[in-house]
DOTORMI-586648 format. One line per 3 residues: number of its first residue (from 1); their letters; for each residue x, y, z of C-alpha. Coordinates in nm, 4 decimals. Example, Ala and Ser with C-alpha at 12.3 -4.5 7.8 and 13.67 -1.06 7.14 Angstrom:
<rs>
1 = AS = 1.2300,-0.4500,0.7800 | 1.3670,-0.1060,0.7140
</rs>
This chain:
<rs>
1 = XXX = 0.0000,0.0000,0.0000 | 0.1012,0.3539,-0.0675 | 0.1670,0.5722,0.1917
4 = XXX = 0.0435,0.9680,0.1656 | 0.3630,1.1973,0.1093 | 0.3678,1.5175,0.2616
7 = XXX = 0.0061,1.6804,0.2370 | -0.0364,2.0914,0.1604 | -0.1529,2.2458,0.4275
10 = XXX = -0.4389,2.3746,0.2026 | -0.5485,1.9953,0.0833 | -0.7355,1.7515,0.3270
13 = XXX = -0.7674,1.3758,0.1803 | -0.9907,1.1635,0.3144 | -1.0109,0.7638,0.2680
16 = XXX = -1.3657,0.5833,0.2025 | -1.3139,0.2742,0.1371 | -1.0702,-0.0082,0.3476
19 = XXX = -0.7279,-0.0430,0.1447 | -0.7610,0.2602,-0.0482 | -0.5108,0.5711,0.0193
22 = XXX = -0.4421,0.9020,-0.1164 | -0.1323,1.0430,-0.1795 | 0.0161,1.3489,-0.3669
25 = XXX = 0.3172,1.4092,-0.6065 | 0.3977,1.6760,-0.8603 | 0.2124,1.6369,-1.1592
28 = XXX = 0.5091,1.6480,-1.3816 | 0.6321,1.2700,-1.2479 | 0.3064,1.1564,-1.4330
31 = XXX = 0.2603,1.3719,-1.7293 | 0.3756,1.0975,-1.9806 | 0.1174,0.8382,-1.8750
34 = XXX = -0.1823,1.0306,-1.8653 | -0.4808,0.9402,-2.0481 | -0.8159,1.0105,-2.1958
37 = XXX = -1.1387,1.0975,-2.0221 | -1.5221,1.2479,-2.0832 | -1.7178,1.5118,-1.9682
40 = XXX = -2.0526,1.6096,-2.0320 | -1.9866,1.9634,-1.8084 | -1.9344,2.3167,-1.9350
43 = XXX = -1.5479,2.2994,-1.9899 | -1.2607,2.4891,-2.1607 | -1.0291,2.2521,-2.3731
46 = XXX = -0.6299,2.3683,-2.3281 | -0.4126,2.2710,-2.6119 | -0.2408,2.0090,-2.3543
49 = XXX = -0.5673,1.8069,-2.3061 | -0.6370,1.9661,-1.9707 | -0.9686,2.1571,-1.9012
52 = XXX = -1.1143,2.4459,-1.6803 | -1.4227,2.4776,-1.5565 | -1.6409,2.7235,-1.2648
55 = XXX = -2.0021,2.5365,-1.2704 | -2.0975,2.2951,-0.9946 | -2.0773,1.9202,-1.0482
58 = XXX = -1.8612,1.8961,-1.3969 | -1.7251,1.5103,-1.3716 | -1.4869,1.3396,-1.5322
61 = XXX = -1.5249,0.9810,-1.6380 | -1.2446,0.7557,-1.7483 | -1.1021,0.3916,-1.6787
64 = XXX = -0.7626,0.2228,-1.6214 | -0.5970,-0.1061,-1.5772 | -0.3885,-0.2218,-1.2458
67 = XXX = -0.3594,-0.1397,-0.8969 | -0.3707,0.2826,-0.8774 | -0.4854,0.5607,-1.0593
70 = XXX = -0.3468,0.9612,-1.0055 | -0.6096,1.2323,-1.0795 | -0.4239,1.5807,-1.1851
73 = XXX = -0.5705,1.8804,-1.0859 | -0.4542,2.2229,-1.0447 | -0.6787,2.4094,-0.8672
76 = XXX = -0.7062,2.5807,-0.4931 | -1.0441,2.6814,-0.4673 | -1.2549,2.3678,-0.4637
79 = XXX = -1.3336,2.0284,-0.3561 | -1.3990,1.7040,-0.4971 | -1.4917,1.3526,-0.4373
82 = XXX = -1.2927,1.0843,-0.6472 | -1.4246,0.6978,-0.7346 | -1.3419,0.3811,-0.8138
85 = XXX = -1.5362,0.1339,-0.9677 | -1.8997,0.3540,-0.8347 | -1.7611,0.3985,-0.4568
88 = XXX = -1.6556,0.7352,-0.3317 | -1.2665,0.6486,-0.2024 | -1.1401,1.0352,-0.1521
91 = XXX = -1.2425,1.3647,-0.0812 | -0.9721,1.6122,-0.1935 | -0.9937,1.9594,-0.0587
94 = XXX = -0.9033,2.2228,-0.2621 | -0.6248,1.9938,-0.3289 | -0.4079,2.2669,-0.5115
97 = XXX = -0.1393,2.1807,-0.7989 | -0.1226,1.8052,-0.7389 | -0.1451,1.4436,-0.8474
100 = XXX = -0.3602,1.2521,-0.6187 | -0.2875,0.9076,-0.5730 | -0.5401,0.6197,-0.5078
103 = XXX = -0.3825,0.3219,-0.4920 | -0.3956,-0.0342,-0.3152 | -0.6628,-0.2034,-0.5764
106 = XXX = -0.7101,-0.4807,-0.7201 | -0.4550,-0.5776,-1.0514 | -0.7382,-0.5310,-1.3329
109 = XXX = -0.9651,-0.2865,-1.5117 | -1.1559,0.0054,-1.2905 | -1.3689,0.3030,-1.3731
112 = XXX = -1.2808,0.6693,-1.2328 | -1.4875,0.9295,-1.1574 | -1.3764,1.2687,-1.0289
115 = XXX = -1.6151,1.5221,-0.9428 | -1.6633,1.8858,-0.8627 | -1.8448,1.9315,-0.5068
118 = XXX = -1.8218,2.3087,-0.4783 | -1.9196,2.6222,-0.6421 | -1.6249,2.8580,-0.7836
121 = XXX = -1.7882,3.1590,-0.9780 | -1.4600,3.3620,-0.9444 | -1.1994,3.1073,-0.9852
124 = XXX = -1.1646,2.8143,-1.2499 | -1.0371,2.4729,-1.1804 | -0.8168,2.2664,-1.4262
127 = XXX = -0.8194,1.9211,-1.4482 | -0.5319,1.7722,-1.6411 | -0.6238,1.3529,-1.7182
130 = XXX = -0.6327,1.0437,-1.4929 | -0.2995,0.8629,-1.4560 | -0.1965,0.5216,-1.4804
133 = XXX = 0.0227,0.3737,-1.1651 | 0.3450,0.1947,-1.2456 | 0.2897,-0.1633,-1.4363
136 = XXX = -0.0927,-0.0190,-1.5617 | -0.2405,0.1149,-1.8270 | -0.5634,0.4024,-1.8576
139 = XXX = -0.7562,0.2378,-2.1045 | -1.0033,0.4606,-2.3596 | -1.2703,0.6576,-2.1589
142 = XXX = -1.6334,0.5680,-2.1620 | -1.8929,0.6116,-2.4337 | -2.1679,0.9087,-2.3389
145 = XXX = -2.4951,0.8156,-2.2306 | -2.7730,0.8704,-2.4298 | -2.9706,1.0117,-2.1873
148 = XXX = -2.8882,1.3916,-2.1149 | -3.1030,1.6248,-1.8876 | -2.9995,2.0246,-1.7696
151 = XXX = -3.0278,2.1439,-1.4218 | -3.0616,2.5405,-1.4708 | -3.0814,2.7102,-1.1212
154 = XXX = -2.9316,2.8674,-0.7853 | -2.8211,2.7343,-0.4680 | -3.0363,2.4635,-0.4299
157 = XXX = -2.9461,2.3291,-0.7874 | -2.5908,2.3864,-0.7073 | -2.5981,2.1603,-0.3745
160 = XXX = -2.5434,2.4301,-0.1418 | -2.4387,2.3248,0.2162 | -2.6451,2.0332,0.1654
163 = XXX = -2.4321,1.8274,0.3599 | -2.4252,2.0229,0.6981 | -2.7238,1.8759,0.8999
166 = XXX = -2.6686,2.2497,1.0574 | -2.7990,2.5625,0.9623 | -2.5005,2.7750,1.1270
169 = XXX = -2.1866,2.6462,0.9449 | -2.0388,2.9175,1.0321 | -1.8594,2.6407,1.3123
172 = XXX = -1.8587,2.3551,1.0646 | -1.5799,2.4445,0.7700 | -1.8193,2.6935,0.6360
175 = XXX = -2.0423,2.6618,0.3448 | -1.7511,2.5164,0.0610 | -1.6887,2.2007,0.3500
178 = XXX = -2.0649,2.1337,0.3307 | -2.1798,2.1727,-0.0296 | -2.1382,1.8654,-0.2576
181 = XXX = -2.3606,1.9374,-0.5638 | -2.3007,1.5629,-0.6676 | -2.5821,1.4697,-0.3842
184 = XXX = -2.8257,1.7483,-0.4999 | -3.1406,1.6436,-0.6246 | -3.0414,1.6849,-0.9999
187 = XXX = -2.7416,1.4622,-0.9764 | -2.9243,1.2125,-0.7839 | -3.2107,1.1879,-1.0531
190 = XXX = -3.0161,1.1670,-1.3248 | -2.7770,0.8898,-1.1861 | -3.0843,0.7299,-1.1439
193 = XXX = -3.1779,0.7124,-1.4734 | -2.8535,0.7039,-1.6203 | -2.8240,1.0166,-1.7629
196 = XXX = -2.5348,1.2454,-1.8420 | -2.6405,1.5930,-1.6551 | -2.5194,1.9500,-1.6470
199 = XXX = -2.5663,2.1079,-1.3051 | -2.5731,2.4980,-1.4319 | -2.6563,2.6873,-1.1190
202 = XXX = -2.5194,3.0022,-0.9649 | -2.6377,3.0532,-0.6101 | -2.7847,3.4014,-0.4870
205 = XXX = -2.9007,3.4338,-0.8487 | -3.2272,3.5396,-0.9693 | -3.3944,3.5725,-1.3534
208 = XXX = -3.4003,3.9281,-1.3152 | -3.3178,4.0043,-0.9065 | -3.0139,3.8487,-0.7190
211 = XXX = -3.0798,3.7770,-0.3472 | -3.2153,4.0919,-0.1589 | -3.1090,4.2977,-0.4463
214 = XXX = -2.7543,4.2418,-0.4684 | -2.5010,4.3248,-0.7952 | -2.7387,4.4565,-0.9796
217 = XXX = -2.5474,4.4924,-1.2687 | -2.6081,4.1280,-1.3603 | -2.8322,3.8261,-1.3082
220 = XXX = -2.8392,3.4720,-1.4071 | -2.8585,3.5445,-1.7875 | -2.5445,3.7191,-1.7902
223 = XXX = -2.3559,3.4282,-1.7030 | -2.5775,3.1599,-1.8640 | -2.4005,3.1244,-2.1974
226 = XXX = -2.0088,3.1077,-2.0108 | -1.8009,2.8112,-1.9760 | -1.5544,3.0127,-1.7021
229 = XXX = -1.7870,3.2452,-1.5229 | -1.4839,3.4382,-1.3718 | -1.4251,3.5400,-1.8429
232 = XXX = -1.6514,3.8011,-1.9323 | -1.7539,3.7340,-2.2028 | -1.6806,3.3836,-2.2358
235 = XXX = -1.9060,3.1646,-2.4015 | -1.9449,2.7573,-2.4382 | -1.8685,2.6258,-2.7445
238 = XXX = -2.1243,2.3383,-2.7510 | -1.8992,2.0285,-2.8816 | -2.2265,1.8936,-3.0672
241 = XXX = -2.2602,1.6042,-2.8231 | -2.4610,1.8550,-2.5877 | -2.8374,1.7668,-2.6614
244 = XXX = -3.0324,1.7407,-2.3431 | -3.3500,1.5801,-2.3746 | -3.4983,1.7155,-2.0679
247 = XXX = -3.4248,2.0572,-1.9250 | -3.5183,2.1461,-1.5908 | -3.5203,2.5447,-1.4651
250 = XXX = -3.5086,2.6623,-1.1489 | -3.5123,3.0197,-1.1230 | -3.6950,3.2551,-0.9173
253 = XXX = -3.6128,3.2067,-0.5239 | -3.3735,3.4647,-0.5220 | -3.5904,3.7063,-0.7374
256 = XXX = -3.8756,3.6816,-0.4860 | -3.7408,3.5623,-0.1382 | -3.6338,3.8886,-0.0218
259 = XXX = -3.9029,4.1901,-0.0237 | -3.7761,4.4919,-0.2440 | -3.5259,4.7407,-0.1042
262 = XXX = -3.5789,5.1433,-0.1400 | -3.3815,5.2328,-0.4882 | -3.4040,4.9269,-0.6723
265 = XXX = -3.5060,4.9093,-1.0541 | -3.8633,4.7602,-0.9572 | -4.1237,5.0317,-0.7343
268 = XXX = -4.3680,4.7133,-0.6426 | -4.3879,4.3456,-0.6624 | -4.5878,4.4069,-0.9789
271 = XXX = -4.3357,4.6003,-1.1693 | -4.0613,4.2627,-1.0638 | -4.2988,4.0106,-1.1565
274 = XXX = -4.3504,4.2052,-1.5309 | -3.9937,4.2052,-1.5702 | -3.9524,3.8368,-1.4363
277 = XXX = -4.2097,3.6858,-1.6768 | -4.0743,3.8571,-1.9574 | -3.6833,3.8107,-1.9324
280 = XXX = -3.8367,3.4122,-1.8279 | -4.0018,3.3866,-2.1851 | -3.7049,3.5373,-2.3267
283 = XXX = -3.5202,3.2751,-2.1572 | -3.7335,2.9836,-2.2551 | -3.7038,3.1194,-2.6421
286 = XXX = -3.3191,3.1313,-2.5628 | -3.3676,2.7140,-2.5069 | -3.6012,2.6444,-2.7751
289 = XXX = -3.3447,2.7769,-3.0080 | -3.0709,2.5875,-2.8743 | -3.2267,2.2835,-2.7660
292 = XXX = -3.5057,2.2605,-3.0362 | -3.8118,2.1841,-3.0013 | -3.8605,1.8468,-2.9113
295 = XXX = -3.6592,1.9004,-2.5512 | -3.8848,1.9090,-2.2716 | -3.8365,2.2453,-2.0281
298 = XXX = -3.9652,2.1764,-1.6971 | -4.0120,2.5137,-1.4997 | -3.9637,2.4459,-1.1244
301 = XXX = -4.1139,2.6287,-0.8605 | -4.0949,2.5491,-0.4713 | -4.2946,2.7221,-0.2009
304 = XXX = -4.1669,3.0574,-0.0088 | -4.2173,3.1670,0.3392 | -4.3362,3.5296,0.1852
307 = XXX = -4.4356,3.5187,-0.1298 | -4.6762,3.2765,-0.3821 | -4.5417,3.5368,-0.6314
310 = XXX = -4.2971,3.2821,-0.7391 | -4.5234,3.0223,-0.8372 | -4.7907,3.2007,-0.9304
313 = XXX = -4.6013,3.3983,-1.2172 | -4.4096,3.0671,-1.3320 | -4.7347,2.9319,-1.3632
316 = XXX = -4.8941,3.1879,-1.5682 | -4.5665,3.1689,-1.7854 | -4.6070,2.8346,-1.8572
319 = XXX = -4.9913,2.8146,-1.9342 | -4.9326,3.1103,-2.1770 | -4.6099,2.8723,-2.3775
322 = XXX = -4.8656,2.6447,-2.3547 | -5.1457,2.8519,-2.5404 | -4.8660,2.9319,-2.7636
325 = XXX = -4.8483,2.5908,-2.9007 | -4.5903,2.4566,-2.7060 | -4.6729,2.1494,-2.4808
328 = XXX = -4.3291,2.0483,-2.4299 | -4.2951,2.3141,-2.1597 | -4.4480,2.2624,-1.7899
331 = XXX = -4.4712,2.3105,-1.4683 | -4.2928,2.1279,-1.1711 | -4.3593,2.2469,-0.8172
334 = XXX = -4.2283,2.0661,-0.5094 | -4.2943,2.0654,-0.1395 | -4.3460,1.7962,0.0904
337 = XXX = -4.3837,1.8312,0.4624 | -4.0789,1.5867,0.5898 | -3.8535,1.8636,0.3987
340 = XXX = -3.6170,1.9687,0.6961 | -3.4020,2.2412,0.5745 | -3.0804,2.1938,0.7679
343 = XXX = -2.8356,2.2654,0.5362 | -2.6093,2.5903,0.5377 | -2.8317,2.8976,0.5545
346 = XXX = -3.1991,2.7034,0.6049 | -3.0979,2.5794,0.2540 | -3.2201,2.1869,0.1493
349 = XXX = -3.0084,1.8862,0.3360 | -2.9264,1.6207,0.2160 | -3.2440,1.4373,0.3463
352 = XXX = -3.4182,1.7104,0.1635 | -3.2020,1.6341,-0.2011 | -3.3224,1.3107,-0.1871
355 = XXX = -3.7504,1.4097,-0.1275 | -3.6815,1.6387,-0.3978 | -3.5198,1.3907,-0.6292
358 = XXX = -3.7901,1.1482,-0.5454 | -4.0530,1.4021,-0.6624 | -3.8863,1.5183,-0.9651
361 = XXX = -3.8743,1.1521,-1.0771 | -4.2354,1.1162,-1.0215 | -4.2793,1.4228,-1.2673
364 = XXX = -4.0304,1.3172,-1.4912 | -4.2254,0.9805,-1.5567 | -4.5381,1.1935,-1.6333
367 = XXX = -4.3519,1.3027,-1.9658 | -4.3837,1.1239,-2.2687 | -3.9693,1.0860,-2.2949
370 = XX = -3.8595,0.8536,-2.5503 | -3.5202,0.8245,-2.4591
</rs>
């Protein structure tokens, strides 16, 4: 077995699974044997096969031959969760510019899965291949699934400080330690049905209104079309592969959770929820373009403490698509009374990630999907 080297003091590595141990070297001892992987996420491609990324939950997928694989990453800022073969074996805290070892497995063919837990609006991570240990081989990634749904949101799309089981994590690592956006409801229903999934979700951002009126200057659509939210004016290149079959929007907690403050661009509710519905429709036209018109849009809604203004509007919005002659957009609110809200900031736990999952399933096999 592998012992860990010397750890940074900014990267905690935590063991899941019995014989499995993480260690770290400088990528360049590696760099020779590295090998191919997939993503479905938002990336950037660099000319030496590494990639950068800012959403929640991009993945990587790939699989190797023999008895340890090294994941290369370069980033300070976030956290991930690395596994073998379906398990989660390591949790690498912002792990820094590093090869991370798992090693101590079984002589023959595994899968690999690395995965982004935290959000990082300002600051892109770059992944740079999986890594074959001495006497092994990485052997060619995975095909893509041909199931593909969107997750379109704010903190609770992103996962955030779902993990706590406290509200105050002020005491607990703080909201990064307690946010892993590959348990949030989206990434949970899509494993489920074996989907590849893009968790697009900024938290504290509204349609139209941030959280209690905050940077005006922007919303969600100004960021929407980026791969690295930290570029202005960056935008995806969709590789072609990108052709969700389901999209599923949640936007709107952060317009209408907060009531207005004296000098914002909206003098009553009234006046937000005319600009809401029509930068929404905009938005939805902005998906039927890309997507086509076959892709289903599910428009999610949850309850407030303050407001039905939330539903309400998303409602009308999508009964009025639907007079348009669209069917293939609806409506998805959730609520259920064993939801708990003990993660970071009265946001959803974990408990609650998996009700909501449950329900969006339910919805989701309403649809007539052929997929």
């Amino acid at each position: 077995m592998h012992t860990p080297g010397r750890l940074s003091r900014r990267t905690l590595v935590t063991a899941a699974a019995a014989g499995v141990v993480a260690a770290l070297a400088p990528p360049s001892q590696a760099a020779a044997r590295r090998g191919g992987y997939r993503t479905a996420g938002r990336v950037k491609a660099g000319a030496d096969g590494s990639a950068q990324y800012t959403w929640p939950g991009v993945y990587f997928e790939g699989r190797f031959r023999g008895t340890g694989v090294g994941v290369v990453l370069d980033d300070a800022d976030n956290d991930y969760d690395v596994q073998i073969d379906g398990t989660t074996v390591a949790t690498l805290v912002t792990p820094g510019r590093t090869t991370s070892w798992i090693d101590g497995l079984s002589d023959t063919a595994h899968s690999v899965r690395l995965v982004k837990r935290t959000e990082s609006p300002w600051a892109a991570g770059r992944f740079g291949g999986f890594v074959a240990a001495a006497g092994g081989a990485v052997l060619p990634a995975p095909v893509a699934r041909r199931r593909q749904i969107e997750f379109i949101g704010d903190s609770y799309t992103a996962g955030y400080g779902n993990v706590s089981g406290t509200r105050d994590c002020s005491g607990n690592g703080g909201v990064n330690r307690n946010s892993n956006a590959d348990l949030a409801f989206g990434a949970l229903t899509a494993r489920g049905l074996d989907a590849d999934y893009q968790i697009n979700a900024f938290s504290g951002r509204g349609m139209v209104r941030n959280y209690n009126g905050g940077s005006p200057e922007s919303d969600f659509r100004t960021y929407y079309d980026r791969a690295l939210l930290n570029v202005e004016g960056d935008v995806w290149r969709n590789p072609g592969s990108w052709r969700p079959q389901v999209v599923v929007v949640g936007l709107g907690i952060n317009d209408f959770s907060t009531p207005l403050n004296p000098g914002e661009r909206w003098a009553t509710q009234d006046d937000l929820v005319a600009a809401y519905a029509s930068a929404y429709h905009g938005f939805l036209d902005t998906l039927r373009g890309r997507y086509g018109a076959r892709t289903f849009i599910v428009v999610s809604t949850t309850r407030l403490h303050n407001t039905t203004a939330f539903t309400d509007t998303a409602s009308r919005i999508v009964r009025e698509r639907n007079r348009r002659g669209d069917d293939r957009v609806g409506h998805w609110f959730y609520d259920d009374p064993g939801l708990d809200r003990l993660g970071c900031d009265w946001h959803p736990s974990l408990n609650d990630h998996r009700i909501i999952s449950g329900l969006l399933d339910d919805h989701l096999a309403t649809l007539p999907l052929r997929w």
